[in-house]
C-alpha positions in Angstrom: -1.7 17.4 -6.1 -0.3 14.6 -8.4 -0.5 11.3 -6.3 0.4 8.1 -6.8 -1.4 4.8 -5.4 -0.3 1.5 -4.0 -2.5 -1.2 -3.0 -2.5 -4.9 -2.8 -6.2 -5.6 -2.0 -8.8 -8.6 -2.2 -12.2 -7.5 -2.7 -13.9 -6.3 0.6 -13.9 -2.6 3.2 -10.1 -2.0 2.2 -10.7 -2.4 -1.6 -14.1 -0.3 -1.4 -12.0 2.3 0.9 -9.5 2.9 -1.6 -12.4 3.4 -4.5 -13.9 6.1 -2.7 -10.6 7.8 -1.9 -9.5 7.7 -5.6 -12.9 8.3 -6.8 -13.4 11.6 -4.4 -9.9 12.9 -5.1 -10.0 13.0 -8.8 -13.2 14.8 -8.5 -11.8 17.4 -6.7 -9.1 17.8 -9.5 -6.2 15.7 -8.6 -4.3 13.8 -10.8 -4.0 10.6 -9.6 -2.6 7.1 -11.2 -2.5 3.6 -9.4 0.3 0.9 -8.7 -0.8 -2.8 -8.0 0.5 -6.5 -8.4 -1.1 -8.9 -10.0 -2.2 -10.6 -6.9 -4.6 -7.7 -5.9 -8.8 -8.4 -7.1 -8.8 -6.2 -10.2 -12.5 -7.0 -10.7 -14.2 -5.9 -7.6 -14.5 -1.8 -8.0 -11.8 -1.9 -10.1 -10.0 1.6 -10.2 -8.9 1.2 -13.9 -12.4 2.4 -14.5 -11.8 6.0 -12.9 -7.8 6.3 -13.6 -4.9 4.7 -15.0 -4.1 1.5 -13.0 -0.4 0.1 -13.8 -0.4 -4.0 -12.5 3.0 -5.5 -12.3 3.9 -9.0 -11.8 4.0 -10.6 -8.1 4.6 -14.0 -8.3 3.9 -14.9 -4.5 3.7 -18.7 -2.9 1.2 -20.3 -0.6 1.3 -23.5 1.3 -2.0 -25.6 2.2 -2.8 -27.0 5.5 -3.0 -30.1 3.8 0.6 -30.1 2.5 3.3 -33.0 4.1 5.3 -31.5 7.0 8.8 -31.5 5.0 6.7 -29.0 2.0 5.5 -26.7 5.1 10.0 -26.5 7.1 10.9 -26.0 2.9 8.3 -23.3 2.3 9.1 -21.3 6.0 12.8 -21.7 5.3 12.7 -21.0 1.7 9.8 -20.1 0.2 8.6 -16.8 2.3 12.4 -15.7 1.6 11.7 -15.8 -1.8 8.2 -14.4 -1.3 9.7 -11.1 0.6 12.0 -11.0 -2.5 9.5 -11.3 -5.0 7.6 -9.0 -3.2 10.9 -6.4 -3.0 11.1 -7.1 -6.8 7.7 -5.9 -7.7 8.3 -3.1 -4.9 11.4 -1.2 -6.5 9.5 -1.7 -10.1 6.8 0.4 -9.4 9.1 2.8 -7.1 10.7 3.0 -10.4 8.0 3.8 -12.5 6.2 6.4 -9.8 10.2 8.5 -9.0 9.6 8.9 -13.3 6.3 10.5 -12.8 7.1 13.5 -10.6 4.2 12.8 -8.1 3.6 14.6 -5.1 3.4 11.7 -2.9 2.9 8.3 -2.6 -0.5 7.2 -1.0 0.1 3.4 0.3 -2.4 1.2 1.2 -2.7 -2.4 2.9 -1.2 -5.8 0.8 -3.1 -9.0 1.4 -0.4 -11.3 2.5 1.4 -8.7 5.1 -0.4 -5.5 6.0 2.4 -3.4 5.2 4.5 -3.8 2.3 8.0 -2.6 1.2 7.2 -0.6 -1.3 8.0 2.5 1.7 11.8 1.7 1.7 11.8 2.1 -2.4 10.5 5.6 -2.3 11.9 8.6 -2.0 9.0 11.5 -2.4 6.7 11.6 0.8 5.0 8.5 1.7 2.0 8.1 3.4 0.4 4.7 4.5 -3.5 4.2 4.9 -3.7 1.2 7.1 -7.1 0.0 7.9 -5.2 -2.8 10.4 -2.1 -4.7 11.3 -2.0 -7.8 9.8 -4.0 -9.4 12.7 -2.1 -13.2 12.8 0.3 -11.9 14.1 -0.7 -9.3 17.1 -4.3 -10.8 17.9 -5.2 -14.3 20.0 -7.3 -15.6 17.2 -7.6 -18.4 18.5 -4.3 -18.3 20.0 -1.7 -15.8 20.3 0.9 -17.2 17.6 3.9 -17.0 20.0 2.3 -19.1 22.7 4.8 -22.3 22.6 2.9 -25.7 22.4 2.3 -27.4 25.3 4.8 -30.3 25.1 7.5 -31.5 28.1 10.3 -32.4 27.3 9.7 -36.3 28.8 7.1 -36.5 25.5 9.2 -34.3 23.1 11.4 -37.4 21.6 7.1 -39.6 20.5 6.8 -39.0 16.7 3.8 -37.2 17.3 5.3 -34.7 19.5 8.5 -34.2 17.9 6.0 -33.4 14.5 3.7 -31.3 16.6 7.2 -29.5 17.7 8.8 -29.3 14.3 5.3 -27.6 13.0 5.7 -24.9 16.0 9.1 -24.1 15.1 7.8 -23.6 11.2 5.0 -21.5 12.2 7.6 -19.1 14.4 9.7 -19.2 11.8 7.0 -17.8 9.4 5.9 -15.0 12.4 9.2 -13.8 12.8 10.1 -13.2 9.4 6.8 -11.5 8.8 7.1 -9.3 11.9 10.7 -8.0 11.4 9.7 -7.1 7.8 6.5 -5.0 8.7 8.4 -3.0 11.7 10.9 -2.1 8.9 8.4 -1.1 6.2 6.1 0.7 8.4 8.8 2.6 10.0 10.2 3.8 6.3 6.7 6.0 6.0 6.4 9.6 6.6 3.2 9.3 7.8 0.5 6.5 8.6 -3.7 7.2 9.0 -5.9 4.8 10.2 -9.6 4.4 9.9 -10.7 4.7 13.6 -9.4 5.7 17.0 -9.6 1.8 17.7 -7.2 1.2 14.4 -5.0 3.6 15.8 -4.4 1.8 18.9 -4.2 -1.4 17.2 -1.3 0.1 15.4 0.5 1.5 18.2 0.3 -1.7 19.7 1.6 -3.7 16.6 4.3 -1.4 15.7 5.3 1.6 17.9 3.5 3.7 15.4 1.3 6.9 16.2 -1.2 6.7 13.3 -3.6 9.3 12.6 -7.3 8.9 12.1 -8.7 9.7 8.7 -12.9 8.4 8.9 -13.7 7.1 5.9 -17.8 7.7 4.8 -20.6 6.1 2.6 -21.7 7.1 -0.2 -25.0 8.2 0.9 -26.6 8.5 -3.4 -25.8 4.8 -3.6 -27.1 3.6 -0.3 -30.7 5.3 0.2 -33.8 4.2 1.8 -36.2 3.5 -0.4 -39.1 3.4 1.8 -40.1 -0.1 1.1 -41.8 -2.6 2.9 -40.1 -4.1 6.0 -39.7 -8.3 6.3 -39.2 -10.4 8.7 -35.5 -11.3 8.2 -31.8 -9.4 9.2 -29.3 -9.4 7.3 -25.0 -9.7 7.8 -22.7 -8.7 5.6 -18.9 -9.9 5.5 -16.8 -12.3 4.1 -17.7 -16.1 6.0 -15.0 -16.8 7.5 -14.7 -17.4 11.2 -13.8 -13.6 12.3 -17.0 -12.2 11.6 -18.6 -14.6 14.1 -21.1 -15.8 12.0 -21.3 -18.3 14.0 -22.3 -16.1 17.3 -25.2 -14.5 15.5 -26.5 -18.0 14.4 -26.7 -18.9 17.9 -28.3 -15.9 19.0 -30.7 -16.5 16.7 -31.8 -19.7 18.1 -32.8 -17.6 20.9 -35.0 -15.6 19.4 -38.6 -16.3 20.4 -41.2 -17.1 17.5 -42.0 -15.4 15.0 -38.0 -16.1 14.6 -36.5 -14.2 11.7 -34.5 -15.6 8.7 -31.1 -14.6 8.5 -29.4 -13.8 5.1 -25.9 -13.0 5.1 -23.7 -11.6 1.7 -20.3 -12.2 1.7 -17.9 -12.0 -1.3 -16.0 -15.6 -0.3 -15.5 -18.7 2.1 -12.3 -19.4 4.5 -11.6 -22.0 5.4 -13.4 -23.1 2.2 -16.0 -25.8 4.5 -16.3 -23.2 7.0 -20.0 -21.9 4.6 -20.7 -25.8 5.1 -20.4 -25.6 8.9 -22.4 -22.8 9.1 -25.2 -24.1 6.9 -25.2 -26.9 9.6 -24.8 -25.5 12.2 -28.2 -23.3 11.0 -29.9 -26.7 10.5 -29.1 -28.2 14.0 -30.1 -24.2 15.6 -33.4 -24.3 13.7 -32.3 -21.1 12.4 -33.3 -20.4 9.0 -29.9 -19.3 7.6 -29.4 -18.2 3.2 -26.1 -17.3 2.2 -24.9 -14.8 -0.8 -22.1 -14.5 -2.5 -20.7 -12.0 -4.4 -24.4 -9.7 -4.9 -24.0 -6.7 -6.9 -24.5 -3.1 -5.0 -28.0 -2.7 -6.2 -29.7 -6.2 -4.9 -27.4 -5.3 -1.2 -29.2 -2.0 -1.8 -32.1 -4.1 -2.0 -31.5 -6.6 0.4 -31.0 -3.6 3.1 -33.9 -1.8 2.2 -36.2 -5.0 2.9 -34.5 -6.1 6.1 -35.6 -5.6 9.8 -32.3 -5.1 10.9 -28.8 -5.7 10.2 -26.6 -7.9 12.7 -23.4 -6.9 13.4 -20.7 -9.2 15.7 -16.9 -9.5 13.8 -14.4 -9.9 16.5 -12.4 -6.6 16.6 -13.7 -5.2 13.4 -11.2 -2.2 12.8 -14.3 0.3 11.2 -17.2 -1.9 9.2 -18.6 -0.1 6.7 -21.5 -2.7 6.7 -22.9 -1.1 9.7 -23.1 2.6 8.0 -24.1 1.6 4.5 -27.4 -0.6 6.6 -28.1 2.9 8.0 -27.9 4.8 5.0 -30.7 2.1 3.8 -32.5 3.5 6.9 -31.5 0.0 8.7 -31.6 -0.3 12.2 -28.3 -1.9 13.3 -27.5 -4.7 16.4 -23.7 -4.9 16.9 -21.7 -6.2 19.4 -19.8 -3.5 21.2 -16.2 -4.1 20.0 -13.6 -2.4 17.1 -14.6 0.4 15.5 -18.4 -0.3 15.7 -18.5 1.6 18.9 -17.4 4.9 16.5 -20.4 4.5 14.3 -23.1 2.8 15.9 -24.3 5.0 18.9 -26.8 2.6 21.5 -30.4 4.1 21.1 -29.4 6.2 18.7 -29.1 4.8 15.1 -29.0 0.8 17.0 -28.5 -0.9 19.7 -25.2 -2.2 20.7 -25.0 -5.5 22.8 -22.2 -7.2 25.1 -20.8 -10.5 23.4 -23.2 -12.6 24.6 -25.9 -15.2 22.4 -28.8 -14.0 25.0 -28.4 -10.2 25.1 -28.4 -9.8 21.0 -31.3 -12.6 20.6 -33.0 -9.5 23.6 -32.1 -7.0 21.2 -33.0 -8.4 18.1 -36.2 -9.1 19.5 -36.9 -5.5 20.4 -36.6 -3.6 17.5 -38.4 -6.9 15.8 -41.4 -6.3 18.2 -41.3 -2.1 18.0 -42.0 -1.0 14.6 -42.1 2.8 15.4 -38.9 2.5 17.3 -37.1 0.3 14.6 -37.9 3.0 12.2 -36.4 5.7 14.4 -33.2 3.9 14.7 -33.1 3.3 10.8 -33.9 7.5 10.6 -31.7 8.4 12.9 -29.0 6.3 11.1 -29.9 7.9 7.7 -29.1 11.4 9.1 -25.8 10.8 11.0 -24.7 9.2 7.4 -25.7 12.3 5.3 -23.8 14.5 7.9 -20.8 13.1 9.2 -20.0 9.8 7.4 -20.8 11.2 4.2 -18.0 10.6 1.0 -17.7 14.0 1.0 -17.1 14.6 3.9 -14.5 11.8 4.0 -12.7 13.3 0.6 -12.7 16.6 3.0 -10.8 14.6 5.9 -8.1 13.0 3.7 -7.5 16.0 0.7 -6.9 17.7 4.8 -4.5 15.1 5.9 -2.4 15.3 2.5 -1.9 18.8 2.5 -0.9 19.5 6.0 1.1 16.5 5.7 2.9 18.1 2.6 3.3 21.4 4.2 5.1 19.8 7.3 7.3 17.7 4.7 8.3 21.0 2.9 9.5 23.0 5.8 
């Protein structure tokens, strides 16, 4: 197959997704070359490395919390307009390019700034869309769901505070609309969408009316090996600190943990909000919980990390897959999750970890059991190694999606 690539990825699951996918495919003798905008992380496993990545302009405009009310109504009315536009633009460009290279199909992936992008309505050969999830703002209550009205009466509307607090709710539905009306339309202009887990799957059906089909994605199990070393007395997270991998949850936990209470380290590639790394270091001080923060570690000290660790701590709210999870087993890592997402597709309770109800108490219980049983730790982390090597393997993964293309093909040629 001759296949061309979108993407519009920060560094992260999706990016490392997409690396694997190329990197498998190729091997297996496909020709494939890559499409992105110059807003996607062209550093972290960057794909110009194992094919030829084409990156066209995308000029695309934010607006701060911080900025004046009048900038915010200006950049809803105005400015995500021009966004979709310039986002069109760059769309049709590399639509251009790929209907000039006589691929097979077009394999789309996720965008940062809306899950699915409009590069679908620009393309005529078959198009398929690997979506990992919906771009969660919109469809999840996180803290709120975004359609909920404020809560003002009408009696209080007219106060300058409330009529700001009402202008601000108007921008913000605004924005949501425009968004949601653009996605429907772009994910409905694919042949075909896969998703990364029977939870993703529903999440899409939900979002968009959309019956995705799952495609697992897998480790690479060469990369991630237990080395057999020495086990401390710390566990370890890994994702980006921000406040939907509930960082903040495992903290507390940990301040339940009875003596000897073990450090926690968590590797993340960045920080939003950019003071939410300062809360948590506080909040670690104040929990007497010995808390050390990573950014941006290269594959060999996470390898490393891993392969020292107790345990690895897993709690993001309606996590779509998580490779951390596999990749701590492939270390031979026992794993604590909370049983939400896709975590409950990977991580079977007593099998390769332990998974917990979202509740401080009952993963502080859990941590300290596999903290206090050595022999049973060690099975866990075992246990987790050989589910890796035979179903979550890359191979294996490679095997799953080459599979989806073809019949997908087949069914598009009849």
């Amino acid at each position: 197959m001759k296949i061309a690539v979108w993407h519009n990825l920060p560094s992260g699951g999706g990016k490392r997704a997409l690396f694997y996918h190329v990197q498998g495919l190729i091997q297996r003798g496909h020709t494939v070359e890559a499409w992105s905008p110059t807003t996607a992380d062209q550093n972290y496993l960057p794909l110009n490395k194992l094919i030829k990545e084409n990156v066209l302009p995308l000029l695309w405009k934010s607006v701060s919390p911080r900025n004046s009310l009048y900038d915010k109504i200006k950049w809803a009315s105005y400015y995500i307009s021009q966004n979709i536009k310039e986002m069109e633009t760059h769309c049709r460009q590399c639509a251009d390019e790929i209907h000039r290279g006589n691929f097979d199909l077009l394999f789309a992936n996720s965008s940062i700034f809306m899950a699915v992008a409009p590069i679908s309505r620009y393309i005529t050969i078959p198009k398929i869309l690997y979506l990992q999830e919906p771009w969660r703002p919109l469809y999840e209550a996180m803290p709120k769901w975004p359609w909920i009205p404020s809560d003002l009466s009408s009696e209080f509307i007219m106060r300058p505070k409330h009529l700001l607090e009402y202008m601000q709710d108007v921008v913000r539905i605004k924005y949501f609309r425009i968004l949601a009306k653009e996605e429907w339309l772009n994910i409905h202009a694919y042949d075909a969408v896969l998703a990364n887990s029977l939870f993703s799957r529903e999440s899409i059906l939900r979002a968009y009316g959309v019956n995705a089909r799952v495609c697992y994605l897998g480790i690479d199990s060469t990369l991630f090996t237990d080395r057999h070393q020495q086990r401390e007395n710390y566990i370890v997270g890994v994702g980006s600190f921000n406040p939907t991998k509930n960082i903040e949850f495992v903290i507390k936990s940990l301040s339940y943990v009875r003596s000897p209470r073990p450090r926690l380290i968590w590797i993340g590639n960045y920080s939003f909000p950019e003071d939410y790394l300062d809360m948590l270091k506080q909040l670690a001080r104040s929990s007497n919980v010995d808390f050390e923060a990573k950014e941006m570690v290269t594959d060999d000290e996470l390898i490393d990390i891993l392969n020292r660790a107790a345990m690895m701590v897993y709690a993001p709210r309606l996590e779509p897959f998580g490779f951390a999870p596999l990749e701590a087993n492939a270390c031979g890592l026992p794993v604590v999750a909370v049983a939400e997402g896709g975590v409950r597709e990977t991580v079977i309770d007593g099998m390769n970890g332990l998974l917990v109800e979202p509740d401080e108490k009952a993963m502080a219980s859990a941590i300290e059991r596999i903290r206090d049983d050595r022999d049973y730790a060690h099975s866990l982390g075992q246990n987790g190694r050989k589910m890796v090597v035979e179903k979550w393997s890359l191979n294996a993964s490679i095997d799953r999606i080459e599979q989806r293309f073809e019949n997908f093909l087949q069914t598009i040629r009849k």
